[in-house]
Structure formats: structure tokens, C-alpha cells
C-alpha beads as a LAMMPS data file, in Angstrom:
LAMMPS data file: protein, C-alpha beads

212 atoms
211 bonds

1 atom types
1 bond types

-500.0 500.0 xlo xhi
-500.0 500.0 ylo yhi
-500.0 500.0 zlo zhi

Masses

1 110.0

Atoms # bond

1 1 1 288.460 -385.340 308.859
2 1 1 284.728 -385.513 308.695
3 1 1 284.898 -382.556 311.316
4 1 1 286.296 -380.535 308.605
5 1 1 284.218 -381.389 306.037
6 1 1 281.088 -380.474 308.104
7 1 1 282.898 -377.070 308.920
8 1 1 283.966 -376.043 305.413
9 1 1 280.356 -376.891 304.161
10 1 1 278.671 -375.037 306.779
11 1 1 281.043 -372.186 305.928
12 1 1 280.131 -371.945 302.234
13 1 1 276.703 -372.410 303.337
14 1 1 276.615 -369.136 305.122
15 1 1 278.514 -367.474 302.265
16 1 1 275.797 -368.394 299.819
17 1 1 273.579 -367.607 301.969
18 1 1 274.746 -364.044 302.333
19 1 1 275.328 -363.967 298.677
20 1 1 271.207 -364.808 298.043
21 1 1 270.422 -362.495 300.683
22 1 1 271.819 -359.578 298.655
23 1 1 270.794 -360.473 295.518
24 1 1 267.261 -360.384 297.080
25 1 1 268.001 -357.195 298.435
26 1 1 269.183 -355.677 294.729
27 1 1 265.837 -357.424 293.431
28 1 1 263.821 -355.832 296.184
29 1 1 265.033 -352.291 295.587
30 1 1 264.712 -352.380 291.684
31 1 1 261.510 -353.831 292.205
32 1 1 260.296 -350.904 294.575
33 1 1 261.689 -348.381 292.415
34 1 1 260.005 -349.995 289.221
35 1 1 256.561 -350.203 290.967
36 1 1 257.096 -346.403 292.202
37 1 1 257.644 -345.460 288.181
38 1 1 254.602 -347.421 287.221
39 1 1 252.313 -345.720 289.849
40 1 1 253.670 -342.621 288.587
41 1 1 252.811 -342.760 285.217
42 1 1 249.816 -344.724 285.710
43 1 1 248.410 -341.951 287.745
44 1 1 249.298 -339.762 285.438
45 1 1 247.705 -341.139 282.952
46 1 1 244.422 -342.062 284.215
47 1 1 244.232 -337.559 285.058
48 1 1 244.822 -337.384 281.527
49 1 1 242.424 -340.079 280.588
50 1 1 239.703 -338.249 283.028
51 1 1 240.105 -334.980 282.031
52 1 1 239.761 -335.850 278.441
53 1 1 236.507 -338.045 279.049
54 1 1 234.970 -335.051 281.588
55 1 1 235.713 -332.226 278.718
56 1 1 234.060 -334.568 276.370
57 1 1 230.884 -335.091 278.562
58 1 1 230.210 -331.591 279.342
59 1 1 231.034 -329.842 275.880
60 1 1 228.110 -332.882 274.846
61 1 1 225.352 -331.934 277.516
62 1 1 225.791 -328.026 277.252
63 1 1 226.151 -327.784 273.652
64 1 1 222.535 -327.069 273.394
65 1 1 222.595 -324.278 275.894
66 1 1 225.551 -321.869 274.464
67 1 1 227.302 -321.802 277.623
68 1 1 228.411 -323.008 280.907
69 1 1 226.199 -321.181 283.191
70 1 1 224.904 -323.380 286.069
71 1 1 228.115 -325.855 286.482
72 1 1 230.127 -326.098 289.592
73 1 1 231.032 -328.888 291.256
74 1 1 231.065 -326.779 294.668
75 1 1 227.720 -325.902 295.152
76 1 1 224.434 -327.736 295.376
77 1 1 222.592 -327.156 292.419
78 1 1 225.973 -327.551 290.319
79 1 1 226.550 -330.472 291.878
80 1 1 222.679 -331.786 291.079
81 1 1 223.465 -331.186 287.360
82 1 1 226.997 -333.093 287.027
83 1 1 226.145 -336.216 288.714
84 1 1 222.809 -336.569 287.336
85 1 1 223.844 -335.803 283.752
86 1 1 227.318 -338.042 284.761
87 1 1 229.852 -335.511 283.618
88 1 1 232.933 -337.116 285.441
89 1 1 233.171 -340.165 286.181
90 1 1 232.033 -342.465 289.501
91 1 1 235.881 -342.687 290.392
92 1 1 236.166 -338.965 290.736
93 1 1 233.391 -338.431 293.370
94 1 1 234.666 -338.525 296.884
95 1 1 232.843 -341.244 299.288
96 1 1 230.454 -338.831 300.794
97 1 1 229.334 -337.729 297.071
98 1 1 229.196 -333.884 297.553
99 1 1 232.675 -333.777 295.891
100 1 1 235.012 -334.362 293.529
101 1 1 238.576 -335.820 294.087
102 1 1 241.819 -336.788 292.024
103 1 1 244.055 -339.901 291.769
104 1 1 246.845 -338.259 294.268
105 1 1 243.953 -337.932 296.792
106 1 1 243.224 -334.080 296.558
107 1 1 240.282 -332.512 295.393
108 1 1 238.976 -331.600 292.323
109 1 1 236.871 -328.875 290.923
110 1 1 234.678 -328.753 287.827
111 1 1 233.274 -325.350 286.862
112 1 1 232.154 -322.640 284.234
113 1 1 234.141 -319.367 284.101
114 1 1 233.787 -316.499 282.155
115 1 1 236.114 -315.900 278.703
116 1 1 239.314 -315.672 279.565
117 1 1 240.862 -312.293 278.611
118 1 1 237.585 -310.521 277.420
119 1 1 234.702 -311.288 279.691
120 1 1 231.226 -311.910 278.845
121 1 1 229.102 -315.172 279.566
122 1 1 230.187 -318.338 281.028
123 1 1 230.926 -319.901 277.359
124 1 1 234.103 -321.419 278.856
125 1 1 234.773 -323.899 282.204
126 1 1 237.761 -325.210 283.790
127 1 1 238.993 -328.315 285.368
128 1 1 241.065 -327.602 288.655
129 1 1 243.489 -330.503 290.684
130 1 1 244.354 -329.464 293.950
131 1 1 247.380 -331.171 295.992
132 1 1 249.224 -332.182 292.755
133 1 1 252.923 -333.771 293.372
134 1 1 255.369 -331.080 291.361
135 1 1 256.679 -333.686 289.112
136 1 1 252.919 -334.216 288.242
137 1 1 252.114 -330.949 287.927
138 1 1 255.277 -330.510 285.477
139 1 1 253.911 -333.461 283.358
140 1 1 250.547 -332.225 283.197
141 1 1 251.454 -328.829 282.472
142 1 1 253.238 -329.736 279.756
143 1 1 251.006 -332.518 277.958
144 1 1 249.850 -331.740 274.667
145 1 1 246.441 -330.869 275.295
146 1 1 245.294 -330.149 271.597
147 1 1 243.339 -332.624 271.751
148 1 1 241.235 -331.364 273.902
149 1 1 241.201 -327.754 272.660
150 1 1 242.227 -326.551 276.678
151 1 1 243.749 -323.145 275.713
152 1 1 244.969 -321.575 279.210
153 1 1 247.072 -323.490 282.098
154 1 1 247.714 -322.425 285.238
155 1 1 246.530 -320.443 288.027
156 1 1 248.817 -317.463 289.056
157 1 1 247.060 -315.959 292.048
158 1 1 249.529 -314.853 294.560
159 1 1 252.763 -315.025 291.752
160 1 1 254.230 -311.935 291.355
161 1 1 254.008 -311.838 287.907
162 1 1 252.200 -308.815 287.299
163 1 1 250.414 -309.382 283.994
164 1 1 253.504 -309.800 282.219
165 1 1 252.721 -310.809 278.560
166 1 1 255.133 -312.862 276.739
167 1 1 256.443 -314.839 279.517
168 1 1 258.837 -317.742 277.716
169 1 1 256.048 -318.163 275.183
170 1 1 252.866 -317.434 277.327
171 1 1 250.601 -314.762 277.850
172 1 1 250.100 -314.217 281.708
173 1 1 247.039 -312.239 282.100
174 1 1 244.528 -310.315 285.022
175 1 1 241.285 -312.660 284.274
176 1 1 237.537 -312.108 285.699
177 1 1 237.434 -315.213 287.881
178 1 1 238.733 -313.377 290.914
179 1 1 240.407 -309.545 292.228
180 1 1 243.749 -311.008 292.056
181 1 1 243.712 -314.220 289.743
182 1 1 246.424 -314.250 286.914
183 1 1 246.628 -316.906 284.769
184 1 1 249.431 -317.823 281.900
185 1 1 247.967 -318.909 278.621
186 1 1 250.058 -321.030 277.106
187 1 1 247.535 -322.383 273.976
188 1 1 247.524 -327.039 273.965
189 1 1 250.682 -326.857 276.593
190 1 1 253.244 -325.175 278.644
191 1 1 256.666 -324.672 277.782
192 1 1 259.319 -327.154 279.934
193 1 1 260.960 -323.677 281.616
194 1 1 257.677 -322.127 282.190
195 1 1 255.836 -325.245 283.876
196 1 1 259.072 -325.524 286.441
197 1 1 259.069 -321.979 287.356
198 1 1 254.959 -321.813 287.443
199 1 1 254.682 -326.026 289.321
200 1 1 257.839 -324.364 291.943
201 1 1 255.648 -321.242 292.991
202 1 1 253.198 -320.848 295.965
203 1 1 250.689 -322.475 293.704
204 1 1 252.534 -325.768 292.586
205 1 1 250.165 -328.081 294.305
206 1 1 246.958 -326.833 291.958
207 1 1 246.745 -327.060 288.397
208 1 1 244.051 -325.560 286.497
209 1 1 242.765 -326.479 282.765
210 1 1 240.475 -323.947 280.606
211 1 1 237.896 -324.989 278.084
212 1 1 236.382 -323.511 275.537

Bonds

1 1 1 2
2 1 2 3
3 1 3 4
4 1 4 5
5 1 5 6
6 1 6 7
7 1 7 8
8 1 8 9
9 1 9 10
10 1 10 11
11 1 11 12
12 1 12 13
13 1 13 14
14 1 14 15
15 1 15 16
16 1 16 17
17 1 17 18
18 1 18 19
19 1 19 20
20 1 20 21
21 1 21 22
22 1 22 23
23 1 23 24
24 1 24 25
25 1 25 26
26 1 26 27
27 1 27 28
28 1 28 29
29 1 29 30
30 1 30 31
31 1 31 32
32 1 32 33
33 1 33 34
34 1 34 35
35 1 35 36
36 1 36 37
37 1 37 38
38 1 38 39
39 1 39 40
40 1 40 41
41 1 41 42
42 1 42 43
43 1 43 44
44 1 44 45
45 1 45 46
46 1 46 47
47 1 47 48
48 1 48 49
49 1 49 50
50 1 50 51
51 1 51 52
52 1 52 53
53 1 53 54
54 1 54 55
55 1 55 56
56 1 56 57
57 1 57 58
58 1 58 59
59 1 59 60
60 1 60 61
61 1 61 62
62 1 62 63
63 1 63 64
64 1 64 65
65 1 65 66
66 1 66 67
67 1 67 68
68 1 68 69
69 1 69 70
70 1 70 71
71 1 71 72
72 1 72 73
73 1 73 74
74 1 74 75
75 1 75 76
76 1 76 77
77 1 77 78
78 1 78 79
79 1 79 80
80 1 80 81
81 1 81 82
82 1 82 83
83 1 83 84
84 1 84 85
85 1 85 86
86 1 86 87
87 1 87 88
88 1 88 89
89 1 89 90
90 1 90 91
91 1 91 92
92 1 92 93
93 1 93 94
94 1 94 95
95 1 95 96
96 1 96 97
97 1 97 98
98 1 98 99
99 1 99 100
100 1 100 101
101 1 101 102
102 1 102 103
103 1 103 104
104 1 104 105
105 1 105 106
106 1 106 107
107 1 107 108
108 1 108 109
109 1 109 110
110 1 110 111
111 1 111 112
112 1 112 113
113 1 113 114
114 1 114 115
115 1 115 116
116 1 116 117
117 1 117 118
118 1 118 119
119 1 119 120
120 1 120 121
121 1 121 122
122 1 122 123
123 1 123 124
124 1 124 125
125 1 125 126
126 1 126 127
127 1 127 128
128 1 128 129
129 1 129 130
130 1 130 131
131 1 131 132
132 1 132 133
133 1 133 134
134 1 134 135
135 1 135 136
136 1 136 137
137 1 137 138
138 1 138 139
139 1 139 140
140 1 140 141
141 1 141 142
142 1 142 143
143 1 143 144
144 1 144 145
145 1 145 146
146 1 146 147
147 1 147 148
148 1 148 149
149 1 149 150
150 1 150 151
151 1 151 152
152 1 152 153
153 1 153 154
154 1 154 155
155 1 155 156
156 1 156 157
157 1 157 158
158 1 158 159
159 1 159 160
160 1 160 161
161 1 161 162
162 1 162 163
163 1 163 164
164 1 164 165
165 1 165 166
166 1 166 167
167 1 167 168
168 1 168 169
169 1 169 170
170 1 170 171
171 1 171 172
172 1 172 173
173 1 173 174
174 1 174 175
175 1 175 176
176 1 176 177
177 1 177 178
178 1 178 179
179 1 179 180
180 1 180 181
181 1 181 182
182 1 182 183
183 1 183 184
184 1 184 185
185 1 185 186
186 1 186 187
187 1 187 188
188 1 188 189
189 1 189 190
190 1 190 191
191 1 191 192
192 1 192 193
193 1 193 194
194 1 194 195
195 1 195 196
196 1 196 197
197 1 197 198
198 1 198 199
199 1 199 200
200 1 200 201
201 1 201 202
202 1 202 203
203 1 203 204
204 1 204 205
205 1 205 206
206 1 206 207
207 1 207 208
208 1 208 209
209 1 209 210
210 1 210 211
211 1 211 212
């Protein structure tokens, strides 16, 4: 008799033990797919909370010169001028220094361009994030950027779009940065349709941010 009591209670033992195993497992895999969510939008987030601090800093230290001319984050002398007037932040700079990075581990680029559309001096600049996840690059093409008066989104070099104007509510335009650069203006944000078809193209790993 005691036999059988020792056998039945090492037989529910194993059953709950089973049972706690799986719950652990349910845990475990709503608990990864929570954290991935939160990493997600936390990275998206702090790109948004960068480029908004960066446009901030270098509308301040140029606003006494007119324009842009002189910053690039690619070469020396650029380079000179954003870290020693602190334009982006410490985060941003790569460990060697001579370059800048973002939060999904590609680089960055911080620049002045000419006007889009009309030429003339470097009165505008742009923010560029290489090796962007597509579902980031959807988000971020899409943010409401009013706030930080960026009025052109997206690089189009290589799309066969062929200076179309009125693309779903954009203005895709032949600009002086480059012999084949197109860009779609899009004003604060791009459209939902527009920043699938544009983050899906040869180019959905880079998105690019003008300033005025």
C-alpha cells in the first residue's frame, strides 16, 4: 500500500513538473518577445531624440554664419568643427572618434548640402542613417518631423523614379548633391504607402533627413 502511495505521488510529481516547465516556457517566450518590442521602440526613440537634439545644436552654432558651409562629419576639418563645438552627442561618435554611428550600429553622417530643388549656398544640411532595419526606416520615415522643420526624406539614388513629381503626395526631384541623386520631398513626414515602397527599394537600409 505504501508502494502505491509513493508511486502515485511521484507520478503527479512529474506531471506538475511538466506543467511548471511549460508555463515557464509561455513566460519565457512572452518575455523575449516583450523585451524585443521594447528595444524596438526604445531605439527608435532615442534616433528621434538625437536627431532632434543634433538639428537643434547646429541651427544654434551656424546661425551666425548664414549657412552650412564647412560641416561634414566625413572629412577632417568637418569633423574638427562638430566635435569641438559638440553638435551630436558623445553616444553618436564611434570608438575611434573620426566618426559618427547610430543606435542599430551603422553609421551616421552629418553634413551641409546645397537647397534642395534650386541650388545656391549650403543654407541647408542633412542627417543620414545608414544600415537602418526596414521597419525602422518605415517608422522614421513617417514620424512627424514638424517639429523639427526637416522638409525632404529620403534618398532615391539608384530608384527608378525618374523625377516623377506628385508621387502619393511627394515631390521626387533631380537635386545638386550628386549626378544621379533623387530625393522625394515629402514636407514634416512621409506618407504610410510611400515610406514602404521608398524603405523596400535598393536604398531601404539609409535614411536621409534635410534641414533648413
Amino acid at each position: 500500500m505504501n508502494n502505491l502511495e509513493i508511486k502515485n505521488q511521484n507520478g503527479r510529481s512529474m506531471i506538475e513538473m511538466l506543467g511548471v516547465l511549460a508555463i515557464i516556457g509561455v513566460l519565457s517566450v512572452g518575455g523575449i518577445a516583450g523585451y524585443s518590442k521594447a528595444m524596438i521602440k526604445y531605439r527608435i526613440n532615442k534616433t528621434i531624440e538625437q536627431i532632434t537634439l543634433v538639428a537643434g545644436n547646429v541651427r544654434t552654432f551656424f546661425a551666425s554664419q548664414g549657412n552650412y558651409d564647412g560641416l561634414d562629419s566625413v572629412t577632417n576639418d568637418g569633423r574638427k568643427i562638430i566635435q569641438k563645438a559638440k553638435l551630436v552627442p558623445d553616444e553618436m561618435w564611434n570608438e575611434a572618434g573620426n566618426g559618427l554611428e547610430n543606435v542599430y550600429g551603422g553609421t551616421a553622417r552629418l553634413s551641409s548640402i546645397y537647397a534642395f530643388f534650386y541650388g545656391g549656398p549650403k543654407d541647408d544640411f542633412i542627417i543620414i542613417f545608414y544600415g537602418l532595419p526596414q521597419e525602422a526606416c518605415i517608422e522614421l520615415a513617417t514620424h512627424d518631423w514638424s517639429a523639427t522643420s526637416a522638409y525632404a526624406i529620403g534618398n532615391l539614388s539608384g530608384v527608378a523614379y525618374g523625377g516623377k513629381v506628385g508621387h502619393n503626395n511627394c515631390i521626387t526631384k533631380k537635386t545638386s548633391v550628386g549626378p544621379s541623386n533623387y530625393y522625394v520631398h515629402c514636407a514634416a513626414s512621409m506618407p504610410l504607402e510611400t515610406a514602404i515602397e521608398y524603405c523596400s527599394s535598393a536604398d531601404n537600409n539609409e535614411l536621409h533627413l534635410a534641414f533648413h
